[in-house]
Structure formats: structure tokens, C-alpha cells
C-alpha positions in Angstrom: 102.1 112.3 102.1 100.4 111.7 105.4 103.2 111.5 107.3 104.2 115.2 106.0 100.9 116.4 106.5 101.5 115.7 110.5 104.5 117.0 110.5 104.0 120.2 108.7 101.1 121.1 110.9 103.3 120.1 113.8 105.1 122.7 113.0 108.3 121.6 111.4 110.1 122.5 108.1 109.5 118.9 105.9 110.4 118.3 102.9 109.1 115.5 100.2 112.0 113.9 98.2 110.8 111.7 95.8 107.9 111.8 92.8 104.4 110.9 93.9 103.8 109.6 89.9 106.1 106.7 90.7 104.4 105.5 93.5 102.0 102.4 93.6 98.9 104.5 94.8 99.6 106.7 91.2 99.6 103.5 89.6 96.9 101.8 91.1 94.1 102.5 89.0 90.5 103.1 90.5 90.5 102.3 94.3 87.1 101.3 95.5 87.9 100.4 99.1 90.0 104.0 100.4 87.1 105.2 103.0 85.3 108.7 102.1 84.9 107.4 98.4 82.0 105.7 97.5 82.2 106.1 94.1 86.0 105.1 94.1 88.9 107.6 93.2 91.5 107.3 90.6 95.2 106.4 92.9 96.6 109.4 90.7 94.2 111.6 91.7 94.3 110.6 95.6 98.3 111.0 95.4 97.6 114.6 94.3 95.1 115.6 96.6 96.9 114.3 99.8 100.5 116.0 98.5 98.4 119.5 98.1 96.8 118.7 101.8 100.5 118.2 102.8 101.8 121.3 100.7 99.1 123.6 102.0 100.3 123.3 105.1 103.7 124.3 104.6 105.3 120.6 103.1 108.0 121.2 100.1 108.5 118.2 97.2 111.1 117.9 95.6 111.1 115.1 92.8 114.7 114.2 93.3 115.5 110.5 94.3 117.5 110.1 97.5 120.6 108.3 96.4 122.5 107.7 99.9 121.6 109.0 103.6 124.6 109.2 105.7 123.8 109.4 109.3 126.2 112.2 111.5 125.9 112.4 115.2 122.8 113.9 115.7 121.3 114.7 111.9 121.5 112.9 109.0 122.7 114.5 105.6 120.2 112.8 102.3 122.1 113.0 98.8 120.3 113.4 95.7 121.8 113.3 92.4 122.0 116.9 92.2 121.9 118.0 96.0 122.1 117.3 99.7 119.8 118.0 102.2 120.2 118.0 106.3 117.6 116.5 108.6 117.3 115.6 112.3 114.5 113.0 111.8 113.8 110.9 108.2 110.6 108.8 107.7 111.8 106.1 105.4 108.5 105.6 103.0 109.8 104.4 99.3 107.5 101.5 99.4 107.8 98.2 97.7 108.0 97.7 93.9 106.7 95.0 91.5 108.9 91.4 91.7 110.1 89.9 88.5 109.5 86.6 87.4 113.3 86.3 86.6 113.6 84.8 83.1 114.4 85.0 80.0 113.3 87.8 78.0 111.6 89.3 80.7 114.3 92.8 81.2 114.7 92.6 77.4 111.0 92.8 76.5 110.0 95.6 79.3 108.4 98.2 78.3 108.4 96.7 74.7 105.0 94.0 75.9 106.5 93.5 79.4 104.4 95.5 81.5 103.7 95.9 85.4 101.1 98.6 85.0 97.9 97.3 83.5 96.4 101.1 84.4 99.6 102.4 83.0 100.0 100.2 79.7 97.3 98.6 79.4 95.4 100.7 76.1 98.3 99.8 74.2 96.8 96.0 73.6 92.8 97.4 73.2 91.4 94.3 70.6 94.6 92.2 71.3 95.5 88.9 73.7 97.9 89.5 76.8 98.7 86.9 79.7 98.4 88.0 83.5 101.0 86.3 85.3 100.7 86.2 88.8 98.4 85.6 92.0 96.0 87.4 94.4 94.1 90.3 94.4 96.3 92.1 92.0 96.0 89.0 89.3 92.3 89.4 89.9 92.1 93.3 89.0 95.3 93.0 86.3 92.6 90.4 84.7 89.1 92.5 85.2 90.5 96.4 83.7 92.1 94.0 81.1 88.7 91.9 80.2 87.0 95.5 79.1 89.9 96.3 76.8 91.5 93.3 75.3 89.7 90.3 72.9 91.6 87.8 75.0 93.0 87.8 78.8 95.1 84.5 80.1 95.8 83.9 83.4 98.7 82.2 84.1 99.2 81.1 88.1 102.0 78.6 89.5 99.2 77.8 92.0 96.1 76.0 92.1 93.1 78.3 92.4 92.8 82.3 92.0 92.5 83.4 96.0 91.6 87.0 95.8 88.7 88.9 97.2 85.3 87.8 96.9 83.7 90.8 94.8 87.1 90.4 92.5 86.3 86.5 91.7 82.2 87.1 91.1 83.3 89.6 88.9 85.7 87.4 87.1 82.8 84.9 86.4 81.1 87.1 83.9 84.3 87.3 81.7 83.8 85.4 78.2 87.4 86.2 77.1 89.1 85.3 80.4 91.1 81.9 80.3 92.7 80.5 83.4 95.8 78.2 83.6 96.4 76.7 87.0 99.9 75.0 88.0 101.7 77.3 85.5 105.5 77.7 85.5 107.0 80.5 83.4 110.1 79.7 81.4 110.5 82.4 78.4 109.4 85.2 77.3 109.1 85.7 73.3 109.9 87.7 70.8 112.2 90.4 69.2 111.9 93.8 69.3 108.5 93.3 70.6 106.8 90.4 73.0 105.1 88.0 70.5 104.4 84.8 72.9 104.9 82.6 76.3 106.3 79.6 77.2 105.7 77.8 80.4 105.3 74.5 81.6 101.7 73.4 83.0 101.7 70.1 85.0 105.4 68.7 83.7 104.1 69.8 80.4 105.2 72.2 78.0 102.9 74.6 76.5 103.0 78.5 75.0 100.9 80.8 74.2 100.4 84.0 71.2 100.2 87.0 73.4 100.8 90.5 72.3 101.4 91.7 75.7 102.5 90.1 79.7 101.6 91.4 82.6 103.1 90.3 85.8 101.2 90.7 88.9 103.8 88.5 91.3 103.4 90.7 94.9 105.6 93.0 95.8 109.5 93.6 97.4 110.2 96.6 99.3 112.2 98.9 98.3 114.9 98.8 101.2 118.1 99.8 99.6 118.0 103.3 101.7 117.4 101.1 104.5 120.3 98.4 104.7 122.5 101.4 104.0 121.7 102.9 107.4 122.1 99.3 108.7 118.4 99.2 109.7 117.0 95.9 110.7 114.8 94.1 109.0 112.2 91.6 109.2 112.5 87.8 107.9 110.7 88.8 104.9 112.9 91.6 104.2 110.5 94.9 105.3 112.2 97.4 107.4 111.3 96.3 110.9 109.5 98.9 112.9 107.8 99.1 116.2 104.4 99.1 115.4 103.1 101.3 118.4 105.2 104.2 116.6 107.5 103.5 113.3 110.0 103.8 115.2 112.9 101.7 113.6 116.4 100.5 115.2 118.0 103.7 114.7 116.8 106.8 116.5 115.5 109.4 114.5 114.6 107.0 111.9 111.0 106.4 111.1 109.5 104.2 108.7 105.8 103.8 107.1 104.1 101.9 104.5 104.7 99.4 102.1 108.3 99.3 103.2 107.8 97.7 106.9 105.4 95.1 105.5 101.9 94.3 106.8 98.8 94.5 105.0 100.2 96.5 101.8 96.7 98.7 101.4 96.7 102.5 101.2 94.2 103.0 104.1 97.2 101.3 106.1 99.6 102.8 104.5 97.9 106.3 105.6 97.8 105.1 109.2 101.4 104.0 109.7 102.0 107.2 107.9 100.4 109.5 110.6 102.2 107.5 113.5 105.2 108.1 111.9 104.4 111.3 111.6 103.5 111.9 114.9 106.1 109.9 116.5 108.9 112.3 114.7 107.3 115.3 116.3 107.8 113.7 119.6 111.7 112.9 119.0 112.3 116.4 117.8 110.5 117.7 121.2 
């Protein structure tokens, strides 16, 4: 959204492809830390305002996903499932998404007590137990909205202490339904039609739990398919590798912001790599 802002009050046609409800910001929940906020705003809300900043300044969205971008010479031709759109400059900014813990009946529960949107999903459990399983700052948040909603919240961590911000963890001591297991590896999934438990093992030892719901705060993965298409390099930890002075990546007219090149994976950084990108297209298309 940034990023088209710049570039629509730079003057050039931009279009949006892709749908802001999908995004991470959307899905975030209340966000205390984005500056200008004190009172915190809702990511779904933010997402909105910053697309009709964008819009009002002559951006187009179009909620199509980009299947394929095939670059030609000197412009590069996007395909959606219905369409195809001509560019001389793309800013790659699809983010990262939610990593899986990988076993069984974790796909075959999702969306039926498999969740990776406590803001999204997580009404669904109000007066019933759910396990968080994961790490860091999104464990710590996963387990606070979940605290005011459900009679029970588990934490379930593969390390050894909860290491998220301070303000998260003094928050986290008030809980009286909050139960921590440290040293926790997950190994199933149960259940049927709908997720009715968790097995894992804790210290060599096996153990499960009753649980109604799971879910899974383990970081994120960028979402790079796009990227390795074009042959764009990348970084050790997989992120689109940019040059942090302007986006730029190791194709020209190719631009990348956000989540995708790695980095501190905050919105307020987002939104800055966003504008350089931004910026730094207006410059290559003179």
C-alpha cells in the first residue's frame, strides 16, 4: 500500500494485484506499537485506510492473485487467473505466511480446530481449552487475546523459556487459565471431523492433551514463489535479497518490500521498505 501511494503521487499508472484481507496486517489483530496510534488500531482497519490513501491518489486494486510474471525485454507481462497485465517496473510485496508444524493431522484438521488466526478464529472456542503452539512474540499475543476468551490456554514451546517482549510476558503473568509446557515436541494432531486433542512428547516423554482448538504461532516463511520464478536471488534464509539502500533486487526493474526480503517482520518496517521501493521505481522509470 505504501509503496503504491509513492508511486501514484509520483505520477505513474499503479495498479494493486492482490487482496489486502489476506494480508498479515488484516489479520493481525489490534496493533499497539504502529506510530500515530496511541490507542492502537485494528490491522484490518489500517490495511483499509492506507489502500484508500493509495486509491485516492490515483492507485487501482484489483483482488486477483498474480499466478506467473514473465519478464520480456524491457516490461514484464503479470498473469492472473483471469487476466494479464503489462508493467515496466513490479514491486514484489506478497509477504510471508504462517509455517506449519508438519505433522499429522495438522492439513486435515485446518480450518476444522487448526487455526493460524487467533483474531480470525479465535470466538469459535469462547468457554473452551485450545493449545498455542509456537514461540516469540506471536505465541505471547496468540496466548493473551486467547486468555480473555477461552477457560483454558496451553502453551506448547520446543524451547525453554517464552522470549517475547517485555509488556507481552508481565501481561502473561496475570493469566489464571494460562499453562506453559516448555521442551515440547509436537507429534499428532487429533481427532475426526473436528480437532479433539494433542500429542507431543515433553522431555523424552510422551504426553497429550484435550484441546478443542490449536493454534500455531511457529514464525513465518516468505512467500517467494513469484520470486524464484523470475530467478531472483535470495538470502540464506530464503527472503528475496534486496539492496537495502533501495529494494532494488537482482533484476532491474524489480523491486521488493516487506515481509518478503526479511528483516525485522513489523509493519512500521514494512511501511518503510515500502516507500523506498516506492521511490526507488520512480527513479528507474525516469
Amino acid at each position: 500500500m505504501t509503496a503504491a501511494m509513492y508511486c501514484a503521487r509520483g505520477g505513474k499508472q499503479t495498479l494493486v494485484l492482490g487482496n489486502i484481507y489476506g494480508s498479515q496486517q488484516s489479520m493481525g489483530g489490534l496493533y499497539e506499537n504502529y506510530p500515530g496510534f496511541p490507542d492502537g488500531i485494528q490491522g484490518i482497519e489500517l490495511s483499509e485506510r492506507m489502500l484508500a490513501q493509495a486509491q485516492k491518489y490515483g492507485a487501482e486494486n484489483q483482488t486477483e492473485q498474480v499466478e506467473k510474471i514473465v519478464h520480456l525485454g524491457d516490461f514484464f507481462r503479470l498473469k492472473t487467473e483471469n487476466w494479464q497485465y503489462e508493467a515496466r517496473a513490479v514491486i514484489l510485496a506478497m509477504g510471508a505466511g504462517h509455517r506449519l508444524m508438519g505433522v499429522p493431522g495438522e492439513m486435515e484438521l485446518t480450518g476444522r480446530g487448526v487455526s493460524y488466526c487467533v483474531h480470525c478464529d479465535g470466538a469459535l472456542f469462547r468457554n473452551k481449552a485450545v493449545a498455542v503452539v509456537g514461540y516469540g512474540n506471536g505465541a505471547a499475543r496468540a496466548v493473551i487475546y486467547l486468555a480473555n476468551i477461552c477457560a483454558k490456554v496451553h502453551l506448547l514451546t520446543a524451547r525453554e523459556a517464552l522470549v517475547a517482549e517485555a509488556v507481552y510476558l508481565e501481561r502473561i503473568k496475570g493469566l489464571s487459565n494460562y499453562v506453559p509446557t516448555f521442551g515440547a515436541e509436537i507429534t499428532k494432531i487429533q481427532g475426526d471431523q473436528f480437532v479433539t486433542g494433542i500429542e507431543f512428547n515433553a522431555r523424552n516423554s510422551p504426553r497429550s492433551l484435550k484441546v478443542d482448538g490449536v493454534f500455531v504461532e511457529m514464525g513465518m516463511k516468505p512467500n517467494k514463489e513469484l520470486a524464484e520464478s523470475l530467478g531472483l536471488e535470495t538470502t540464506p534464509g530464503g527472503f528475496v535479497k534486496v539492496n537495502r539502500l533501495n529494494q532494488e533486487t537482482s533484476m532491474p526493474g524489480v523491486f521488493a518490500a516487506g515481509d518478503l526480503t526479511g528483516g525485522r517482520l513489523q509493519v512500521a518496517t514494512a511501511v518503510g521498505t515500502g516507500a523506498s521501493a516506492g521511490i526507488s521505481a520512480l527513479q528507474y522509470l525516469g
